[in-house]
C-alpha positions as CSV (number, residue, x, y, z in Angstrom):
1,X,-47.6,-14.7,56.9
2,X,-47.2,-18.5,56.5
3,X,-47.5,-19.8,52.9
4,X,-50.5,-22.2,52.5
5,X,-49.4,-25.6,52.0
6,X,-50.6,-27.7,49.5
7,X,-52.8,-30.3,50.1
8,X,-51.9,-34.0,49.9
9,X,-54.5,-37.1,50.0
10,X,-53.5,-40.7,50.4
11,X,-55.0,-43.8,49.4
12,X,-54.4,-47.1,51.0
13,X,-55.8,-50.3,51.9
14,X,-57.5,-52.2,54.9
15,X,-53.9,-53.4,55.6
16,X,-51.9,-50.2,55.6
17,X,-54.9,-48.6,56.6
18,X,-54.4,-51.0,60.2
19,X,-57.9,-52.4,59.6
20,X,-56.6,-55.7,58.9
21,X,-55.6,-58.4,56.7
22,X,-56.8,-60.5,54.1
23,X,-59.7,-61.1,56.5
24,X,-60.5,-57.4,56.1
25,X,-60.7,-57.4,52.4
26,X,-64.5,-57.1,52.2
27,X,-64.5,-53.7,53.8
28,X,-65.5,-50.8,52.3
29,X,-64.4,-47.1,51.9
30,X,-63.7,-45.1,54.8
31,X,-61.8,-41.8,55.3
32,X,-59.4,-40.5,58.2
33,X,-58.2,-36.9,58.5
34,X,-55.0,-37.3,59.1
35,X,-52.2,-39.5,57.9
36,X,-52.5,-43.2,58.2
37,X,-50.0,-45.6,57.7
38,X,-47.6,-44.8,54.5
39,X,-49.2,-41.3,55.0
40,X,-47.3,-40.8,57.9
41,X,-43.7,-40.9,56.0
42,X,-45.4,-39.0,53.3
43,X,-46.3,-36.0,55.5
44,X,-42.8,-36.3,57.1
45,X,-41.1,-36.0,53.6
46,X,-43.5,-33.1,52.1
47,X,-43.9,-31.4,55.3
48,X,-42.0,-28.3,54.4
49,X,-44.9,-27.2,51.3
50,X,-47.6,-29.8,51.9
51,X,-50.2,-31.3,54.3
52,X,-51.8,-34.7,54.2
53,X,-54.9,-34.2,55.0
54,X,-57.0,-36.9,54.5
55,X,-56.9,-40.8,54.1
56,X,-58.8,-42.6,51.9
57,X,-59.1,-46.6,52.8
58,X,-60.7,-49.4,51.4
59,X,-60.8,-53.1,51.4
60,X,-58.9,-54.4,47.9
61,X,-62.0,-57.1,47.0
62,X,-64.1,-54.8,48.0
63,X,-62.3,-52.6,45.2
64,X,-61.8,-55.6,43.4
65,X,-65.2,-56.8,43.1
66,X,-67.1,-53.4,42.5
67,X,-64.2,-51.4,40.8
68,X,-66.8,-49.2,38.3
69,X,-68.4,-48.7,41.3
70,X,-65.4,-48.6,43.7
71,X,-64.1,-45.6,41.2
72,X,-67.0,-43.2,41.7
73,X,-67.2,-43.8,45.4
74,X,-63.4,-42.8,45.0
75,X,-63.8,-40.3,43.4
76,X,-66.1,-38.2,45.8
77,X,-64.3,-38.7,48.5
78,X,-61.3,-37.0,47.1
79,X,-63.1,-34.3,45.6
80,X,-64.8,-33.6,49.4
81,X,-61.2,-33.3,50.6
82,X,-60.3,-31.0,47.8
83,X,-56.7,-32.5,47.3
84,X,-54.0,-30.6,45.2
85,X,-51.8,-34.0,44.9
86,X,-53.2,-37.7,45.6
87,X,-51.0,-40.4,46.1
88,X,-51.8,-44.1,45.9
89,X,-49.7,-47.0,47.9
90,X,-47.3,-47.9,46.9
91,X,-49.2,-51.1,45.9
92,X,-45.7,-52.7,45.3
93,X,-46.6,-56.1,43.8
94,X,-50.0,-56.8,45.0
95,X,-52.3,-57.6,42.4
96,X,-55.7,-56.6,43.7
97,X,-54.0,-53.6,45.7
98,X,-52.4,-52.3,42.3
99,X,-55.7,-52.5,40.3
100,X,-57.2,-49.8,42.8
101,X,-54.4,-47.9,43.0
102,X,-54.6,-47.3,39.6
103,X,-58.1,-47.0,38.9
104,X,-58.1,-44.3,41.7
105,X,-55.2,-42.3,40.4
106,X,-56.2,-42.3,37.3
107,X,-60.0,-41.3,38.1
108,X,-59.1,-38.8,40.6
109,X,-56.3,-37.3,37.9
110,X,-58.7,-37.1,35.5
111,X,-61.7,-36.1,37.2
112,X,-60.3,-33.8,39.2
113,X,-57.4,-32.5,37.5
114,X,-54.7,-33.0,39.7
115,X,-51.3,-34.8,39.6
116,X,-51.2,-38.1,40.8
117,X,-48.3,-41.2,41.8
118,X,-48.7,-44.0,42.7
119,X,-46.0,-46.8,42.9
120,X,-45.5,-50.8,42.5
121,X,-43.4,-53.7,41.0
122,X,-42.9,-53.8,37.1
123,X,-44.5,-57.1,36.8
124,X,-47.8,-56.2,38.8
125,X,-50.4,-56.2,36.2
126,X,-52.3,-52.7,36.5
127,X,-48.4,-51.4,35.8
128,X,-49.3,-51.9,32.1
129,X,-53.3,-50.9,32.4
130,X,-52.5,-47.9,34.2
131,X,-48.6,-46.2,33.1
132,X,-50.3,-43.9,30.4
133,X,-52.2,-42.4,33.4
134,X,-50.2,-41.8,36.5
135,X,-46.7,-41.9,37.6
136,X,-46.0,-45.3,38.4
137,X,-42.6,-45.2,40.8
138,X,-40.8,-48.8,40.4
139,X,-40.7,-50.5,43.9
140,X,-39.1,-54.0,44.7
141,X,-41.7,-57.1,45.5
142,X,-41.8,-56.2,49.2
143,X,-43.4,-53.5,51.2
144,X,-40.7,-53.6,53.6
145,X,-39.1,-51.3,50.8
146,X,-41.2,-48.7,51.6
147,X,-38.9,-46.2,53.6
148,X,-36.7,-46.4,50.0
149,X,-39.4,-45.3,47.3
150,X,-41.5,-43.0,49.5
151,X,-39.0,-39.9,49.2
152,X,-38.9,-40.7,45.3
153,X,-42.8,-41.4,44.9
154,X,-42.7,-37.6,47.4
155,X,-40.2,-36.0,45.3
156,X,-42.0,-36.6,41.8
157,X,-45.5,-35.2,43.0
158,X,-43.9,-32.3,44.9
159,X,-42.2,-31.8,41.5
160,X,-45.9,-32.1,39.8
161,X,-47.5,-29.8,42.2
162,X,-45.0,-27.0,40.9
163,X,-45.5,-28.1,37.5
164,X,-41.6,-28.7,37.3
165,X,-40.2,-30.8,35.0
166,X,-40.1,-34.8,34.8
167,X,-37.2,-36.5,33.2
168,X,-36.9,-39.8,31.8
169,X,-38.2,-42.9,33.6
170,X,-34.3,-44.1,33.7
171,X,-33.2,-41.0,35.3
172,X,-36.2,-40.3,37.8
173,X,-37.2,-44.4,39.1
174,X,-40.8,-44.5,37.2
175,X,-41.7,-46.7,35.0
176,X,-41.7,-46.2,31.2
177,X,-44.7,-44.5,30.2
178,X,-44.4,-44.5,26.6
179,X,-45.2,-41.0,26.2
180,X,-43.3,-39.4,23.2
181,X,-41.9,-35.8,24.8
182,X,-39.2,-33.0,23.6
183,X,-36.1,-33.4,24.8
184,X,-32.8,-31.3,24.1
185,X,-30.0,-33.5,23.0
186,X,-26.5,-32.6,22.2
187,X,-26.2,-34.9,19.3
188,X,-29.1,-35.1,17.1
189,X,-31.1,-38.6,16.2
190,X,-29.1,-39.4,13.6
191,X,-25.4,-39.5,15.1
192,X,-27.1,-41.1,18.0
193,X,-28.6,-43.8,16.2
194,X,-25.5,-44.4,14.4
195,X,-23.4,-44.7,17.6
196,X,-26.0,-47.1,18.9
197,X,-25.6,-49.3,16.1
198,X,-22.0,-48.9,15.7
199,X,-21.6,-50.1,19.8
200,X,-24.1,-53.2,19.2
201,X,-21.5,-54.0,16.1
202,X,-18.7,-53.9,18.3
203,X,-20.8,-56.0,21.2
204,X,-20.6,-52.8,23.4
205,X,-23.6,-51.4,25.8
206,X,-25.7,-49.1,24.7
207,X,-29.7,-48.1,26.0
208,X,-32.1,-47.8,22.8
209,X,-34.2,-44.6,23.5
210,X,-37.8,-46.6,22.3
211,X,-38.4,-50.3,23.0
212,X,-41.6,-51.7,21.6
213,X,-43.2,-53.8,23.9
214,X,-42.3,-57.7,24.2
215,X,-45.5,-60.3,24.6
216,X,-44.8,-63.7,25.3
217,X,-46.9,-65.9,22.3
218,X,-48.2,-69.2,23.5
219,X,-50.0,-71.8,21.5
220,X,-52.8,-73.6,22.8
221,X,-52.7,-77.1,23.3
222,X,-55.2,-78.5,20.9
223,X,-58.4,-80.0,22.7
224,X,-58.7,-83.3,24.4
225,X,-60.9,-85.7,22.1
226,X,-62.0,-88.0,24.3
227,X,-61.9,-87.2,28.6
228,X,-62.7,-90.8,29.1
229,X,-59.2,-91.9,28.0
230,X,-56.7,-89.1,29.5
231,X,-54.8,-89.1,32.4
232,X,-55.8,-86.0,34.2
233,X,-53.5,-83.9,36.8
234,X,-54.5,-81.4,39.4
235,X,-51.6,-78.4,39.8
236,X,-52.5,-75.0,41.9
237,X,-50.6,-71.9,42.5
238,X,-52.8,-71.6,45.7
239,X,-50.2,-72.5,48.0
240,X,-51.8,-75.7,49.9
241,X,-48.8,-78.0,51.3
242,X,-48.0,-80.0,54.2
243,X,-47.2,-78.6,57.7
244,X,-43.5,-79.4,57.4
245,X,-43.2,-77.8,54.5
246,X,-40.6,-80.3,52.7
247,X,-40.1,-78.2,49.2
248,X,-39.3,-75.1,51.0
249,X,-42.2,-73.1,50.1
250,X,-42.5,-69.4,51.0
251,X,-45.8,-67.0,51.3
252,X,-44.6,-64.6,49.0
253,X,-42.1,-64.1,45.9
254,X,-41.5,-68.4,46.3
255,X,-39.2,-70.0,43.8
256,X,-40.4,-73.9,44.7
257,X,-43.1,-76.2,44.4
258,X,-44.0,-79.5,45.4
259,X,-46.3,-82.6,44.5
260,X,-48.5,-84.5,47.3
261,X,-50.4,-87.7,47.1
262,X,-53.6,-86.2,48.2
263,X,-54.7,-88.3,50.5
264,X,-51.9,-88.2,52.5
265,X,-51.8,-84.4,52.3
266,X,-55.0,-84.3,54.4
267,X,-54.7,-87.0,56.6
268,X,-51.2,-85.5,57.8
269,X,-51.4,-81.6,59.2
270,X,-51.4,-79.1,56.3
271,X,-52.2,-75.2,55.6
272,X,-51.8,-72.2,53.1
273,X,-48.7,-70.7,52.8
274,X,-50.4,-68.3,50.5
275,X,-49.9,-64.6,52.1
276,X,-52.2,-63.5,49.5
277,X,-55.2,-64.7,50.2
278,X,-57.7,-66.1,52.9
279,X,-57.0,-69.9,53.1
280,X,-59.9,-70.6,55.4
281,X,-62.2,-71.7,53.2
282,X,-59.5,-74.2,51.5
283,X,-58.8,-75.3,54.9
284,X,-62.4,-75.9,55.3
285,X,-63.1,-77.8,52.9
286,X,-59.9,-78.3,50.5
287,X,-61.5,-79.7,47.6
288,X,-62.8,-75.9,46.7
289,X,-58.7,-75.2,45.4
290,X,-58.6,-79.4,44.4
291,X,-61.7,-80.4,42.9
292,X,-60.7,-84.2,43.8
293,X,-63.9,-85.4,45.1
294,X,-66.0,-84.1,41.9
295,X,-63.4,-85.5,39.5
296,X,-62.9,-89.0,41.3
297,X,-66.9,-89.5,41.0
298,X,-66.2,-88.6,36.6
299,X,-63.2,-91.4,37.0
300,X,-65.6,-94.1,39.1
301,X,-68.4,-93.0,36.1
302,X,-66.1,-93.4,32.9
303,X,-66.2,-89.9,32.5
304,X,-62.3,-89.2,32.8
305,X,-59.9,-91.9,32.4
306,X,-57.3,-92.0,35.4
307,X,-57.0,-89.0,37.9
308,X,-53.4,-88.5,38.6
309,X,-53.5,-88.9,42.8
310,X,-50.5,-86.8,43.4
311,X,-51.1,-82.7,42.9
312,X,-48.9,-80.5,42.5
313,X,-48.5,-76.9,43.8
314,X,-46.8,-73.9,44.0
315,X,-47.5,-70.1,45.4
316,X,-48.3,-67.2,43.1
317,X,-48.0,-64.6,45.7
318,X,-46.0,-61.9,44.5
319,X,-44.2,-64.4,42.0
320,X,-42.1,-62.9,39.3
321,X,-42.5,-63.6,35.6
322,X,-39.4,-65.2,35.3
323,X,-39.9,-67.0,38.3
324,X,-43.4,-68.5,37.5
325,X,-42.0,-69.8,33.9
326,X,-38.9,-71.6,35.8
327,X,-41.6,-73.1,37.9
328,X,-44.1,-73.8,35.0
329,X,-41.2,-75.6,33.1
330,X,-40.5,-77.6,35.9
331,X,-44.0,-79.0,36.7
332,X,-44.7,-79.7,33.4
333,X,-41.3,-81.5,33.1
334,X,-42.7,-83.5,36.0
335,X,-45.9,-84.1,34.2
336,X,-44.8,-85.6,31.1
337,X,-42.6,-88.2,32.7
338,X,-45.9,-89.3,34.6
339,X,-47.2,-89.4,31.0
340,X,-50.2,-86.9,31.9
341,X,-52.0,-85.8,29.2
342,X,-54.6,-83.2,30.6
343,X,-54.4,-80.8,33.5
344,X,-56.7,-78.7,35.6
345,X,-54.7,-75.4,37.1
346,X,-56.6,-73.7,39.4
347,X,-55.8,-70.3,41.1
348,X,-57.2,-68.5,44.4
């Protein structure tokens, strides 16, 4: 007699579930019976003691823009395809996609009581709002990495499923969860704290076994006194440049930026090299990323005193940390040799 599998639900969304892109990311939930997209390779991996047997799919600002809402709807549709295991993405460095990959693992784990991974990049932000509740598997930026964490997102929750053991998140490829847990040394804390020190004496490597967390601290700039004697400038991660690209912008993960005279930006060709986000409506009407036209009727009024007429921008899409303050020091290098003292940084 043939051992009953256990059963396996997915969630993706409208882009690994093949509904569509960016354009797609008002759509809400629906569910396949099958394996879609990453579910497919999932299946393939846990074949041997597991079935996928449903897909859950939604739209990430649909998610995004309803999440308390998004959760429960969630919610019941895993618990109407009674799931032993759930596994969400990998979201890899998607912002929005992260956010309801986590909220949903860490709803359906909790309301349902069942093991749940999920995977993305460190620096995505739900990796810090959501690794106390879920396995969070580190993936690179891309998604074209997928074929490379699937077997160790698949490994982990088969491990779950027979409530083996999880080791360290140095040993196993998760991220640190900062959950204290017994482990059987051979030396005990004291001898090992004593090496450790003893090594970063003698400028040697050693791994501390608990890193408190590290927070950049920034000071606000104090407030401008009076708007009618600054000179303003315009900067925006949201990825609007000239069709020939000059600075060598890319759609995701780019390490460049650029400055335009505005003008000239839209009387030449120009688009969004944002991957991240729909740039129709910029396209339409740019001066929803660029307020220009708003701000040039507070210059001719006396409200502001000079509007810089270059802007200057760069891409956010799945931009590192380190990355975006190489970037950020840059720009503002750039902006204090124009002598600006005010700017407005607007986002997608």
């Amino acid at each position: 007699m043939e051992n009953k599998k256990w059963r396996v639900v997915c969630y993706i969304n409208q882009f690994f579930g093949q509904i569509g892109g960016e354009e797609m990311a008002h759509v809400g939930f629906s569910v396949k019976p099958e394996a879609v997209g990453p579910g497919l390779l999932f299946q393939k991996l846990l074949q041997d003691e597991c079935e996928v047997v449903g897909t859950i799919i939604c739209g990430d600002n649909y998610f995004a823009e309803n999440t308390e809402g998004a959760v429960a709807e969630g919610v019941a549709l895993a618990a109407e395809l009674k799931p032993d295991l759930l596994i969400a993405g990998p979201a890899f460095n998607a912002g929005r996609y992260g956010i309801s990959c986590g909220n949903m693992a860490a709803a359906v784990g909790k309301e349902l009581n069942i093991p749940t991974v999920t995977g993305m990049y460190p620096e995505n932000p739900a990796v810090d709002l959501f690794r106390k509740d879920t396995y969070i598997v580190e993936t690179g930026i891309l998604s074209s990495q997928l074929r490379k964490v699937a077997p160790v997102m698949a490994d982990i929750g088969l491990r779950l499923l027979r409530q083996e053991p999880i080791g360290s998140a140095a040993k196993e490829g998760y991220i640190k969860r900062d959950i204290i847990l017994n482990e059987e040394q051979p030396e005990n804390a004291a001898h090992r704290a004593i090496e450790m020190v003893l090594n970063k004496i003698k400028g040697e490597p050693f791994v501390s076994e608990l890193l408190p967390p590290h927070f950049d601290e920034v000071e606000p700039a104090p407030a401008v006194k009076d708007l009618s004697k600054i000179k303003l400038a315009l900067v925006t991660d949201g990825g609007l440049i000239p069709e020939a690209n000059p600075d060598h912008l890319k759609p995701n993960g780019s390490t460049t930026w650029g400055h335009y005279d505005w003008d000239e930006l839209l009387a030449d060709k120009h688009f969004v090299i944002h991957s991240g986000y729909d740039g129709t409506w910029v396209l339409e009407n740019p001066n929803r990323l660029f307020p220009v036209d708003v701000l040039r009727e507070y210059e001719a009024a006396g409200e502001i005193g000079v509007l810089e007429p270059e802007v200057y921008v760069a891409c956010g899409n799945c931009a590192s940390v380190s990355g975006s303050k190489a970037k950020g020091e840059q720009i503002a290098q750039a902006l204090l040799e124009k002598e600006i003292d005010a700017v407005i940084l607007t986002s997608t």
